[in-house]
N, C-alpha and C positions, 0 to 999 in steps of 0.2 A: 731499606737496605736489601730485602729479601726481593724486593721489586726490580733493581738494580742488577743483580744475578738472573730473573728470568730476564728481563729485556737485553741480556748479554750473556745469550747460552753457549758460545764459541771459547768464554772464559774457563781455562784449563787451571790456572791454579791462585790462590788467594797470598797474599804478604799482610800482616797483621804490624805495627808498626809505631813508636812513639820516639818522641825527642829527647835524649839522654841532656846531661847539662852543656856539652859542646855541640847539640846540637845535631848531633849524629843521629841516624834512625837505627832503631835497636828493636827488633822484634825475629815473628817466624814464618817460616814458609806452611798455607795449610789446604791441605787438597779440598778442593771445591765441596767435595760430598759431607765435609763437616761444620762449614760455614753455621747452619745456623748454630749449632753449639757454641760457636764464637760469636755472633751475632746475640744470640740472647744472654749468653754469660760471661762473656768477655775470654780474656785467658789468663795465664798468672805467669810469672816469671821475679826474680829475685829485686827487691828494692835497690838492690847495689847496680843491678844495671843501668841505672839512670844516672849514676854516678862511679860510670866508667874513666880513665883519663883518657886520652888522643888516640893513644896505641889501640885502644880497648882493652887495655886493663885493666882489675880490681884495684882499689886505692890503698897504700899500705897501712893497715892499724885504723882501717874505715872500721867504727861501732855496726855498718850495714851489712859489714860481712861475717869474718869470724865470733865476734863478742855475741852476735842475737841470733848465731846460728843460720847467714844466710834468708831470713824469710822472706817468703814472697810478698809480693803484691798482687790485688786485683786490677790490671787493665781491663777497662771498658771501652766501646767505640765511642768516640766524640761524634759531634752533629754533622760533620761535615761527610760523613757516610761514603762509599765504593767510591774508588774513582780509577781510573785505566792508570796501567803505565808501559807511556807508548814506548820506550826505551828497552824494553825488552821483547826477545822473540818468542817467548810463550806469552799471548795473550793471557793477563793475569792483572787481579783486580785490588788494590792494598785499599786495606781499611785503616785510618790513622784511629789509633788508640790513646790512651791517658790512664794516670795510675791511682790508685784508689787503697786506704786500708782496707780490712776483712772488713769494718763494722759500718763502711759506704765512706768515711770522711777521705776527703782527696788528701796525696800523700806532698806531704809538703815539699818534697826535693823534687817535683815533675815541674819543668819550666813553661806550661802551657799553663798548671793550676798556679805559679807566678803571677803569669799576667792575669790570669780570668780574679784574681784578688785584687789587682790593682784597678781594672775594670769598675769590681764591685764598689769603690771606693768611689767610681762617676758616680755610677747607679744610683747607688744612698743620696747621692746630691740632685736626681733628675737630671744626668749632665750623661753624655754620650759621646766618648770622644771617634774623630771619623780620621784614619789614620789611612797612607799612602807610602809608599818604599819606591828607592831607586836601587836599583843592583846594578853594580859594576863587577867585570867579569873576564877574564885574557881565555882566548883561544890558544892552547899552545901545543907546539909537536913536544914532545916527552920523550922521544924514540933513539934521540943520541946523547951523548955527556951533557950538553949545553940545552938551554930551553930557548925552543924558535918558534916564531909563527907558522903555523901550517903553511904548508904552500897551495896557492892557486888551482883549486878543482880544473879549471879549464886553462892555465898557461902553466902549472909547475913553478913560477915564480912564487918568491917570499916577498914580506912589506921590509922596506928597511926601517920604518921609522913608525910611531904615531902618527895617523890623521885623524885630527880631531872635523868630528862630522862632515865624514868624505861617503860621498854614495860609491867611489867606489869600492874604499873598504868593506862597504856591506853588501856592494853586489857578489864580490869576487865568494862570500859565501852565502850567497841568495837560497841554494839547495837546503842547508842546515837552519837557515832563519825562518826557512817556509815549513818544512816540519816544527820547527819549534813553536812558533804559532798558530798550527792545527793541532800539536799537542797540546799547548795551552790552554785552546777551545773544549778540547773532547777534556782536560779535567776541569774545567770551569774556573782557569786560575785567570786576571783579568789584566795581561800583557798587552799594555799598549808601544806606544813610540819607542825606535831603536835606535841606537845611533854609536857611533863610533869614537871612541874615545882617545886621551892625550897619551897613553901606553901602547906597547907593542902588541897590535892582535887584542888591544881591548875595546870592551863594547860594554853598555849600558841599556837597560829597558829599564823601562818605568810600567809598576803597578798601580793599576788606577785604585781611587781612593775607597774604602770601607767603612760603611758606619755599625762595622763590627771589625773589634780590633783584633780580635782571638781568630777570625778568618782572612785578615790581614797576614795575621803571624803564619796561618795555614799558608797561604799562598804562597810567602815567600821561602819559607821551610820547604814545600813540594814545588816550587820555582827551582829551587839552586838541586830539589836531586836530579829534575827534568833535566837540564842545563847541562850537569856531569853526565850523565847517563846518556842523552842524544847525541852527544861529542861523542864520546866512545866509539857510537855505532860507526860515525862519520869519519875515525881513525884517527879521531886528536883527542887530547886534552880539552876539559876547558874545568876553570877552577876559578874560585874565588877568594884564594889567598891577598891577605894585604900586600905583599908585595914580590912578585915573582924576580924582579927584573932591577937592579942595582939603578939605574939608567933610568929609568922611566917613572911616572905615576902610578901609585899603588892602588886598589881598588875599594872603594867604600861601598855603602850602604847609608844612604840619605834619607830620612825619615820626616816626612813633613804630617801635621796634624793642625787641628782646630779640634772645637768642641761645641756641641749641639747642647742648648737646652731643653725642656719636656717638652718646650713649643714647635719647636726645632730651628731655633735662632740660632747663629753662631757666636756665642757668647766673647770670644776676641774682637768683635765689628762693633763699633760705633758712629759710624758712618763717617771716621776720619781717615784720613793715612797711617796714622802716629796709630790706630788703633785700641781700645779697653786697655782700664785700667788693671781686668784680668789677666787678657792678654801678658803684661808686664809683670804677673804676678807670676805667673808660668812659667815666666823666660825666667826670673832670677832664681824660681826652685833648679829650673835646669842647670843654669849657671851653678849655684849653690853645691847640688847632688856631681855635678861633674869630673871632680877629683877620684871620690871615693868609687863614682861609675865606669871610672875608666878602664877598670879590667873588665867589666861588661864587653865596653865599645872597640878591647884591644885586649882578646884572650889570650891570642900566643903568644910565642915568642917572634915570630915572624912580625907581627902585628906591627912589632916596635921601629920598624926600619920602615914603614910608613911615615911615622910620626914626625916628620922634619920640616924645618920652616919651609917656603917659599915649593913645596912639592903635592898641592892641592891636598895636603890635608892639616886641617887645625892644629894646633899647637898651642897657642893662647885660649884662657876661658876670657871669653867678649861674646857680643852679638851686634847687631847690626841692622839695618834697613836695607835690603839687596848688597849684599857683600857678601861674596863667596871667601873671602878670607877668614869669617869669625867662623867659630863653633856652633851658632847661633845667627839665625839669617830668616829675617820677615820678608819673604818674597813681597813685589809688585804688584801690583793688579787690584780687581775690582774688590772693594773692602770689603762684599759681603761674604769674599771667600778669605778674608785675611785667617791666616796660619803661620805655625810655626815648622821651619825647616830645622830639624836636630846633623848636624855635618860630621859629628867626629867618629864613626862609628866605620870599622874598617867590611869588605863585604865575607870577612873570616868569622864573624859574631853570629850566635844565637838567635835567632828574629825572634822568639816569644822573648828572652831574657831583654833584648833590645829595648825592643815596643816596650815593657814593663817596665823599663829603669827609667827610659825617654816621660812615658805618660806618669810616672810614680812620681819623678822628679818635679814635673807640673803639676800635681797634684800638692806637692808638698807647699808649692808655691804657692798657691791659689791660697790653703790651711792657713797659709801664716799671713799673707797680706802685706809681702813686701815688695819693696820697688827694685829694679836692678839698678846696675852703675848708670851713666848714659851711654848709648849706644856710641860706639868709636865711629870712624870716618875715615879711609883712606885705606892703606895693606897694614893687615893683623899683625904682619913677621915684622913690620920693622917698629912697633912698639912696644914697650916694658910693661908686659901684662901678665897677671898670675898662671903659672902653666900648671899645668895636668900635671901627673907623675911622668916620668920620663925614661925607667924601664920597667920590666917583669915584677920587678920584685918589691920596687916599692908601689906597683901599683895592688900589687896583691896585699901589702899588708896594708893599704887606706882603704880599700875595699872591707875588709873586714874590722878595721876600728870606726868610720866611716858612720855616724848618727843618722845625714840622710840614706844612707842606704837602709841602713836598720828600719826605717819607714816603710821601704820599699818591700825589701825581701823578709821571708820567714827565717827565724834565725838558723834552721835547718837546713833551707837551701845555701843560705851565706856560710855554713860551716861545710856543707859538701863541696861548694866548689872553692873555700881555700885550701880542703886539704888535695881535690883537686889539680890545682892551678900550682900548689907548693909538690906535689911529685913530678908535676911533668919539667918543671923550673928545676927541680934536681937531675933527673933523668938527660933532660935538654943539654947542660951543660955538658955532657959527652959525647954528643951527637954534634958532626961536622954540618956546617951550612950545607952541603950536598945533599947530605941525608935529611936535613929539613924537609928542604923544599921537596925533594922526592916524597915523604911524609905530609905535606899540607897537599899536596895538588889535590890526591885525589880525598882527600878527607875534609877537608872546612870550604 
């Protein structure tokens, strides 16, 4: 890390930085000249900030604030050490941090030390899961009452409509696409193919796959602040809200995985189509954990007006053999890459809580040894299939009664984010759709 600062002496100021439970980055600004202090000793700041709600605010009658007297925590820097961020005009270097008691044990409400448990749960098995993200994502002007697409760097025109993988939806912002790509280089986040999608002003990249899932979650967490931050510069929006736009496709977050043995086999392949009986065992933990996950996969309020039949996003718990209709979807191709695609997950979600509930949920599968239903055939929407929760509220009280989640998460982090998810479900309720969305653009 210390190396990282000399080979970047132009660097003027530091951002210290960790994932609250919505996913937000929560830390400080610190002058260059005290780095290593923070380097070798991390810094401290209150347990309760990781368990801020949406506004950033404290949670009411949270045990983390007033009852234990506010105490801190120790953050430490994680592995993934300095990295630029090109979205700002002071060259300035953030170091992504994690939360820790005084006595070293990680604090169990930090949704990175989430996943790196679930993780652990491969490990003990000799099992490595290698994990992959799609972020979908709208370009939008923000600047009048109504939400529009930017207009045309070089004609001043707007798009009227969706084109789904049109070059020249992506030409017309080729300037923002090309910095965003050489940001991605210089932090080493692994943004491959772009493409344009069925929403107004939306687009999609795809992260190439990880056989580390907790740098997976990295990428995608300092993916979507690149993403909001380089828009800025560029004079728009761009936001990852489930669903900006009444009209159109709402934006997810697609997560496909397999899993490595110590050999480094992919334990889903057995050299069929149909694929291991593991495989199947995975898919109905996923199936299984997917009611009580779904506040996971649809935090907000916003989240829920994604959730509608026949509007590319899942609704029914199924899965499938290439079918973008189910919740659950075994891509094509060569079997020794056979994997699993998790679909239901809006791109408004947590990526470490994500990846965690996604691989906890197979994990649960794999433990118990069951088969799922059989794969359906044909469109999702127009069959009588068991649904997820269907709004806010009751996805928030399956989340918390919820056995497969209780596998997944520490009951600490499950108790911070329903009291959580149950303030801002109150608060929510007197806030007009206007003020929502003005509220998620720039925040999730």
């Amino acid at each position: 890390m210390k190396n990282w600062l000399r080979k970047n002496p132009h660097v003027q100021a530091i951002r210290v930085a960790a994932a609250d439970l919505n996913g937000q980055p929560r830390g400080k600004r610190v002058p260059v000249r005290f780095a290593d202090k923070v380097i070798e000793g991390g810094t401290r700041f209150p347990m309760s900030v990781l368990n801020l709600d949406i506004w950033g605010e404290d949670i009411d009658d949270s045990p983390l604030v007033l009852a234990t007297g506010d105490r801190d925590g120790v953050l430490l820097p994680t592995e993934r050490g300095f990295l630029p961020m090109p979205w700002l005009d002071t060259p300035t270097g953030l170091l992504p941090i994690w939360m820790f008691h005084e006595n070293g044990e990680p604090y169990g409400g930090d949704p990175r030390h989430a996943l790196a448990n679930v993780v652990a749960r491969y490990n003990d098995r000799g099992l490595t899961p290698v994990v992959a993200v799609e972020l979908e994502f709208f370009l939008i002007d923000d600047s009048g009452r109504q939400l529009r697409v930017p207009p045309s760097p070089s004609t001043g025109k707007r798009r009227k409509m969706g084109e789904i993988l049109s070059l020249r939806a992506l030409d017309v912002f080729d300037s923002f696409f090309t910095e965003l790509y050489d940001a991605c280089e210089a932090m080493d986040i692994p943004a491959d193919t772009a493409i344009s999608e069925a929403g107004l002003g939306q687009f999609e990249i795809n992260l190439m796959h990880q056989e580390d899932a907790l740098r997976a979650a990295d990428d995608a967490w300092l993916f979507k602040m690149l993403v909001k931050g380089l828009a800025r510069r560029h004079g728009f929006a761009a936001s990852f809200m489930a669903k900006p736009y009444d009209d159109y496709a709402g934006s997810g977050l697609h997560m496909h995985f397999s899993v490595l043995d110590k050999n480094g086999n992919n334990i889903f392949d057995d050299g069929t189509d149909q694929g291991s009986n593991l495989l199947l065992h995975a898919i109905n933990g996923c199936l299984k954990a997917m009611p009580g996950c779904t506040l996971i996969f649809a935090p907000h309020a916003n989240s829920y007006d994604r959730m509608v039949p026949g509007a590319h996003a899942p609704t029914g718990i199924c899965w499938a053999y290439e079918n973008r209709t189910t919740a659950v979807r075994v891509p094509s191709g060569d079997h020794r890459a056979r994997r699993i695609e998790h679909r239901l997950s809006g791109g408004d979600v947590n990526p470490y809580l994500t990846i965690a509930a996604v691989l906890g949920a197979a994990m649960n599968g794999i433990e118990d040894g069951t088969l799922p239903p059989e794969p359906i055939t044909g469109n999702a929407y127009n069959l009588d299939l068991p649904s997820i929760p269907t709004d806010w509220k009751d996805a928030i009280d399956t989340f918390e009664s919820c056995p497969e989640t209780a596998r997944i998460f520490a009951p600490q982090l499950v108790q911070n984010y329903v009291m959580t998810k149950r303030q801002e479900l109150h608060y929510m309720e007197a806030t007009s759709k206007e003020e929502q969305i003005e509220l998620y653009i720039d925040t999730v």
